[in-house]
KOLFILUM-830878 format. One line per field, with one value per atom (N, C-alpha, C): atom name; x, y, z; residue number from 1; residue in one letter. Coordinates in nm, 3 decimals, m for minus. Last residue first. Layout:
<sites>
atom <- (CA  ...)
px <- (X  ...)
py <- (Y  ...)
pz <- (Z  ...)
seq <- (NUM  ...)
type <- (A  ...)
</sites>
This chain:
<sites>
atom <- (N  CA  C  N  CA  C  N  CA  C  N  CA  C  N  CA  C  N  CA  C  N  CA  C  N  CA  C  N  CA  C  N  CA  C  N  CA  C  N  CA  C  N  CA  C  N  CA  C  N  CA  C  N  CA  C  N  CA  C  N  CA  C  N  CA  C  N  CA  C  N  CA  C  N  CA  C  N  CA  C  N  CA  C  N  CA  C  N  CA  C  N  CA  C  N  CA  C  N  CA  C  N  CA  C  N  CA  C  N  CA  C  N  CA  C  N  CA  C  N  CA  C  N  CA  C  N  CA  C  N  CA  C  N  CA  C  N  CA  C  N  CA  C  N  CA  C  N  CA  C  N  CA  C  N  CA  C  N  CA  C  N  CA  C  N  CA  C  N  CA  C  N  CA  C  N  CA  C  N  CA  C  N  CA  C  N  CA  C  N  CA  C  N  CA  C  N  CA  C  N  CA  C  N  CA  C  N  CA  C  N  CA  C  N  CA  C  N  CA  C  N  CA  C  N  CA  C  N  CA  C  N  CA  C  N  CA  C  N  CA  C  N  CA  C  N  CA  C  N  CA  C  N  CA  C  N  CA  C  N  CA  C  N  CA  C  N  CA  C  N  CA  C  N  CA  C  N  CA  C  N  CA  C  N  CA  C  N  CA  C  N  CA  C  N  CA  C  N  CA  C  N  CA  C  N  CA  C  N  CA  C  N  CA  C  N  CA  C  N  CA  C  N  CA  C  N  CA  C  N  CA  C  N  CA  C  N  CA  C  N  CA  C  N  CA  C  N  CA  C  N  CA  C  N  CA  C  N  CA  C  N  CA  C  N  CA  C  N  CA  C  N  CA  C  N  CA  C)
px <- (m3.099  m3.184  m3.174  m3.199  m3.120  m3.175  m3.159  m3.212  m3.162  m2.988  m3.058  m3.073  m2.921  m3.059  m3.077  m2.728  m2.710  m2.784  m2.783  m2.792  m2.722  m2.679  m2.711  m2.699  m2.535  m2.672  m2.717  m2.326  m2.302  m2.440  m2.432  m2.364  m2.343  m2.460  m2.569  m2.540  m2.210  m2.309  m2.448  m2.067  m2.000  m2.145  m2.207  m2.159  m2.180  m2.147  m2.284  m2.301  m1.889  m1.967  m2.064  m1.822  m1.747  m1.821  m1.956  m2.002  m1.936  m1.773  m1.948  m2.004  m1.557  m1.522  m1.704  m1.639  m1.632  m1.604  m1.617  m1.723  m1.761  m1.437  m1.521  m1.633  m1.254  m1.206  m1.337  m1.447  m1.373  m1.377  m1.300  m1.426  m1.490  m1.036  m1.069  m1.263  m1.048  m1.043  m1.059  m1.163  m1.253  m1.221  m0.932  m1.099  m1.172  m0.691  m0.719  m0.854  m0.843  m0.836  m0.832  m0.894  m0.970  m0.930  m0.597  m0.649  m0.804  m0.495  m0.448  m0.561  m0.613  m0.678  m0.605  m0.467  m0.602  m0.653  m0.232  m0.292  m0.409  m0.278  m0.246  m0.274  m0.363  m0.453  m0.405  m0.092  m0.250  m0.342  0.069  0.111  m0.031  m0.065  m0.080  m0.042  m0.019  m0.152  m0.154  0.254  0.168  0.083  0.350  0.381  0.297  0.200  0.135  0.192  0.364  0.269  0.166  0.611  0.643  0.465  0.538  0.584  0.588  0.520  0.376  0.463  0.777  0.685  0.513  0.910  0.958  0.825  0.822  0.799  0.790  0.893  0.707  0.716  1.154  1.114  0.943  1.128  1.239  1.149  1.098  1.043  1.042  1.295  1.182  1.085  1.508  1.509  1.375  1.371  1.400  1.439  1.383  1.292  1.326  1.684  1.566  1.480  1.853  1.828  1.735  2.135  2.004  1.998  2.400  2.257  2.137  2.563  2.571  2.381  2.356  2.495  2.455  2.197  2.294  2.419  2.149  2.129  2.249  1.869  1.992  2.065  1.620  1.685  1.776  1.640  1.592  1.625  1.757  1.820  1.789  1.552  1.711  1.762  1.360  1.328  1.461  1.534  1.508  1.463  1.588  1.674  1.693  1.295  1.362  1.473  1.103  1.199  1.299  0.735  0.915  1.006  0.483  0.593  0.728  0.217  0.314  0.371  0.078  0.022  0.073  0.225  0.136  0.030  0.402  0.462  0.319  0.146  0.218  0.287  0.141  0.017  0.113  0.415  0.333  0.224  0.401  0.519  0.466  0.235  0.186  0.258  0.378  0.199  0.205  0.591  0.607  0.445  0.582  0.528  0.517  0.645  0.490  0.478  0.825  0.825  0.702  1.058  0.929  0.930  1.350  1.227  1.104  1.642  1.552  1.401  1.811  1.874  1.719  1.852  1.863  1.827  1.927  1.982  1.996  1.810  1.934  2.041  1.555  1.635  1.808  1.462  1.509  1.556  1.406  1.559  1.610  1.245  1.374  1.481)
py <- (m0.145  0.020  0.123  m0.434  m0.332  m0.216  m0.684  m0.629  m0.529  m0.868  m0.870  m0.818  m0.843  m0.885  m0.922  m0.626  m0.757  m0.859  m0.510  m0.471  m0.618  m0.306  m0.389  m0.424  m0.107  m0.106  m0.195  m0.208  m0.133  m0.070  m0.389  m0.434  m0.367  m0.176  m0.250  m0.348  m0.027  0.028  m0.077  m0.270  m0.212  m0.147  m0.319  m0.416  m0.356  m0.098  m0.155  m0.224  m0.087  0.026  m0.020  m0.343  m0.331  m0.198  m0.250  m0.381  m0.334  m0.038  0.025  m0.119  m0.205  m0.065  m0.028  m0.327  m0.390  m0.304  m0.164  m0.230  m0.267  m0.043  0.057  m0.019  m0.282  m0.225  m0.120  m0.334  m0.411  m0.331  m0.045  m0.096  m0.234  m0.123  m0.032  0.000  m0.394  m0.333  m0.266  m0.212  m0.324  m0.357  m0.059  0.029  m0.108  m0.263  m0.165  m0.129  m0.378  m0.497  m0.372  m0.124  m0.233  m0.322  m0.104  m0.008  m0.061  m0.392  m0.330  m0.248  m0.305  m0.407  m0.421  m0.132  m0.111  m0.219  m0.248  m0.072  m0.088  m0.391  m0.479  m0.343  m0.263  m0.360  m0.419  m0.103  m0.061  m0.107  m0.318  m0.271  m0.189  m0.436  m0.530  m0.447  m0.174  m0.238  m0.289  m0.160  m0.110  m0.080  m0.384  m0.401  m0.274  m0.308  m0.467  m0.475  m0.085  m0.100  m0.192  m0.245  m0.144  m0.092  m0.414  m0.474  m0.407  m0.232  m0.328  m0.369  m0.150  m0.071  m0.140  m0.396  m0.268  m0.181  m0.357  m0.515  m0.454  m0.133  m0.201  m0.239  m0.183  m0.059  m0.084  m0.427  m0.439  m0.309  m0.267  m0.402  m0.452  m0.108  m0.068  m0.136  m0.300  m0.194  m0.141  m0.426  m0.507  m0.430  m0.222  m0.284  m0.380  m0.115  m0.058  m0.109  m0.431  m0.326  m0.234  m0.599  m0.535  m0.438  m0.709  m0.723  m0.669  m0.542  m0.498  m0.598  m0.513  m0.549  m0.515  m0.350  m0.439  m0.497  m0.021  m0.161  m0.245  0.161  0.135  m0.010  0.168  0.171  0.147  0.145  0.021  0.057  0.320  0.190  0.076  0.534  0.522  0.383  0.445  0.421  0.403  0.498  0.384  0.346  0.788  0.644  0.548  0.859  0.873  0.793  0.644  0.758  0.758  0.523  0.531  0.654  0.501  0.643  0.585  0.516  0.421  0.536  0.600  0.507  0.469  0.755  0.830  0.738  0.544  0.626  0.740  0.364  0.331  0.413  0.595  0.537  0.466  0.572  0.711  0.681  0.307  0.340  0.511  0.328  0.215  0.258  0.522  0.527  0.463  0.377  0.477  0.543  0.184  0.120  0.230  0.226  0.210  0.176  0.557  0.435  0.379  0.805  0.771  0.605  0.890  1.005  0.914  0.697  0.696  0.817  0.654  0.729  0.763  0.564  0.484  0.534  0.780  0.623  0.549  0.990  0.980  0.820  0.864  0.962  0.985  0.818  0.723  0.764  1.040  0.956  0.858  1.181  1.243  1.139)
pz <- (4.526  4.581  4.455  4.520  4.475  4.484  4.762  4.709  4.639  4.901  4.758  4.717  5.179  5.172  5.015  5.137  5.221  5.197  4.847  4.968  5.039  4.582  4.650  4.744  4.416  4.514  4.543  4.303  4.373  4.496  4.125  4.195  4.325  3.922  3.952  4.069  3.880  3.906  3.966  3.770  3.874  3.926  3.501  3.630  3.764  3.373  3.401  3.539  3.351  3.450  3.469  3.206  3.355  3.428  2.976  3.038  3.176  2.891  2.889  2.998  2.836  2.967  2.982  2.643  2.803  2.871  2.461  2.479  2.617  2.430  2.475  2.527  2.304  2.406  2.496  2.084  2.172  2.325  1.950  1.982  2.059  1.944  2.037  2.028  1.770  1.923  1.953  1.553  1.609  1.747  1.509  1.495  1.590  1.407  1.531  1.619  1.188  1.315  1.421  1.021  1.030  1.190  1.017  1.038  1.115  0.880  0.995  1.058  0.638  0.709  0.870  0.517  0.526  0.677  0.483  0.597  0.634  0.346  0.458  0.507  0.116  0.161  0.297  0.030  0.060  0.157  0.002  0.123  0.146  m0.243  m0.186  m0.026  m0.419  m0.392  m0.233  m0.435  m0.350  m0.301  m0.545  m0.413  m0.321  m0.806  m0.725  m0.557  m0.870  m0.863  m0.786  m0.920  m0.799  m0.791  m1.099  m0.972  m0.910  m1.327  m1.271  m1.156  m1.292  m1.254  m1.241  m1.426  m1.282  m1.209  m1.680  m1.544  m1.470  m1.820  m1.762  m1.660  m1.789  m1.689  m1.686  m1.975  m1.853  m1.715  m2.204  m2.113  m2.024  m2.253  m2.192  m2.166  m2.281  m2.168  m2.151  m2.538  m2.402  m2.318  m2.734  m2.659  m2.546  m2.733  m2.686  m2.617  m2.614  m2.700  m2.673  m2.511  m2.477  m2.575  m2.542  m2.650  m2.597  m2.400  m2.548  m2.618  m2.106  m2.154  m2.333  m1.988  m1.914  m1.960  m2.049  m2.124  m2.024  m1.864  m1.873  m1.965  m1.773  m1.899  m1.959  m1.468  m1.593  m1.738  m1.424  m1.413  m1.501  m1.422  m1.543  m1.498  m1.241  m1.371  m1.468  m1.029  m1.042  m1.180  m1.025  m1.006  m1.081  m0.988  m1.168  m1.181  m0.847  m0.872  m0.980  m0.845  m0.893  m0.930  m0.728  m0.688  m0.700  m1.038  m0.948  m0.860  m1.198  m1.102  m0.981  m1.388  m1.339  m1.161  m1.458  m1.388  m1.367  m1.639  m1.540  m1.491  m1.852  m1.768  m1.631  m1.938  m1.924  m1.788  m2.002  m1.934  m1.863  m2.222  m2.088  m1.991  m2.420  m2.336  m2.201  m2.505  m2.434  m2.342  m2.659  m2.515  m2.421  m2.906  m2.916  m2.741  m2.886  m2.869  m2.802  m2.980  m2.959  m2.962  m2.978  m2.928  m2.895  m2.812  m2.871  m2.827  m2.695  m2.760  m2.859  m2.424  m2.526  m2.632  m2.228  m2.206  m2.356  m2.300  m2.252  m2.232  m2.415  m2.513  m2.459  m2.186  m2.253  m2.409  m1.991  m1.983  m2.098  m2.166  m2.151  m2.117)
seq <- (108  108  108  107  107  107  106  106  106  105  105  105  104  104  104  103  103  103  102  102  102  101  101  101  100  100  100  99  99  99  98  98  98  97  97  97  96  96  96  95  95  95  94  94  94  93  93  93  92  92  92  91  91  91  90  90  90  89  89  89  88  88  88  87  87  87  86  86  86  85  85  85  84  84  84  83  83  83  82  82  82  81  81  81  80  80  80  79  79  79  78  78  78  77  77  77  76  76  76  75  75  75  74  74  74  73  73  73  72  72  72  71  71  71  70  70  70  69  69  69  68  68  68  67  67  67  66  66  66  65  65  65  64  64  64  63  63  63  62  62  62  61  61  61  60  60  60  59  59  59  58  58  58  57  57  57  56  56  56  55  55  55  54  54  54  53  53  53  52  52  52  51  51  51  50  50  50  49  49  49  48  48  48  47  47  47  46  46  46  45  45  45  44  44  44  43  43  43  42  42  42  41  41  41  40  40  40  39  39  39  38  38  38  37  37  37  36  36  36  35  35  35  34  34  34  33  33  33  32  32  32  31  31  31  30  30  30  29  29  29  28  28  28  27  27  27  26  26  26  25  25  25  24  24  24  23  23  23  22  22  22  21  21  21  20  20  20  19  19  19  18  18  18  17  17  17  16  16  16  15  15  15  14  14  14  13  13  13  12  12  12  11  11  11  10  10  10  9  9  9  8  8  8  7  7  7  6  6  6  5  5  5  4  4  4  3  3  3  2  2  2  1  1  1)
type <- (X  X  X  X  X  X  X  X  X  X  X  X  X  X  X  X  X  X  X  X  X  X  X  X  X  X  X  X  X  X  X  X  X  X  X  X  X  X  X  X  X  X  X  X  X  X  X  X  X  X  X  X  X  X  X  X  X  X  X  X  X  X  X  X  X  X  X  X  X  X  X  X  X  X  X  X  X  X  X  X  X  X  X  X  X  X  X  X  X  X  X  X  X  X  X  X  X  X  X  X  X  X  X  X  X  X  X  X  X  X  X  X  X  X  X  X  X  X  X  X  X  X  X  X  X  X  X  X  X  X  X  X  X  X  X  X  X  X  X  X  X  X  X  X  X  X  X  X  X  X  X  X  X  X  X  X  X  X  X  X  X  X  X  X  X  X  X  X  X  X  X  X  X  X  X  X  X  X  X  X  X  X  X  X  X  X  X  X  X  X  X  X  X  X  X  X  X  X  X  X  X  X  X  X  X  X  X  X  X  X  X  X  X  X  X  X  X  X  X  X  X  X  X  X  X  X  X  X  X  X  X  X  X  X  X  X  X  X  X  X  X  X  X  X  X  X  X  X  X  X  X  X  X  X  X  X  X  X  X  X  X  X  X  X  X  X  X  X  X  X  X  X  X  X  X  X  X  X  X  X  X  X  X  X  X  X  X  X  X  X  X  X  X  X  X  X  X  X  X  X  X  X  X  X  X  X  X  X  X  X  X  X  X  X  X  X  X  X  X  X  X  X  X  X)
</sites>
């Protein structure tokens, strides 16, 4: 629809990848008409919708790559606070075994 509005055109051999890619990606229609949009008189079809691929493998790769830092965030958290349960389980051990002991040594 937009690129019938923008560039005037029904069908086009990149229109698939562009299909596949906006099913992958979360570009807003904004953003996609921008890319269509011709910058100046020698842009033509194909180079606007060359233009909205790039856009979208890039808006794709940035959300891989923000995926993988969640991910791995998420990951470092889980390990402290496992960490964290660890030595709170060490500091009762402690405390408890410490706690019966006598003057003498011994543990009651």
């Amino acid at each position: 629809m937009l690129a019938k509005n923008y560039l005037d055109i029904d069908s086009h051999p990149l229109f698939g990848e562009i299909r596949r890619l906006l099913e992958e990606t979360n570009m807003i229609p904004a953003d996609v008409a921008e890319n269509l949009m011709p910058k100046s008189e020698e842009q033509d079809a194909n180079t606007c919708l060359k233009n909205l691929v790039e856009a979208l493998m890039e808006s794709k790769e940035k959300a891989r790559k923000k995926a993988e830092e969640e991910a791995r965030l998420k990951e470092e958290k889980e390990k402290e606070e496992q960490c964290a349960k660890e030595k709170v389980g060490e500091d009762a051990t402690t405390r408890s075994t410490t706690k019966g002991v006598k003057e003498n040594g011994f543990i009651h």
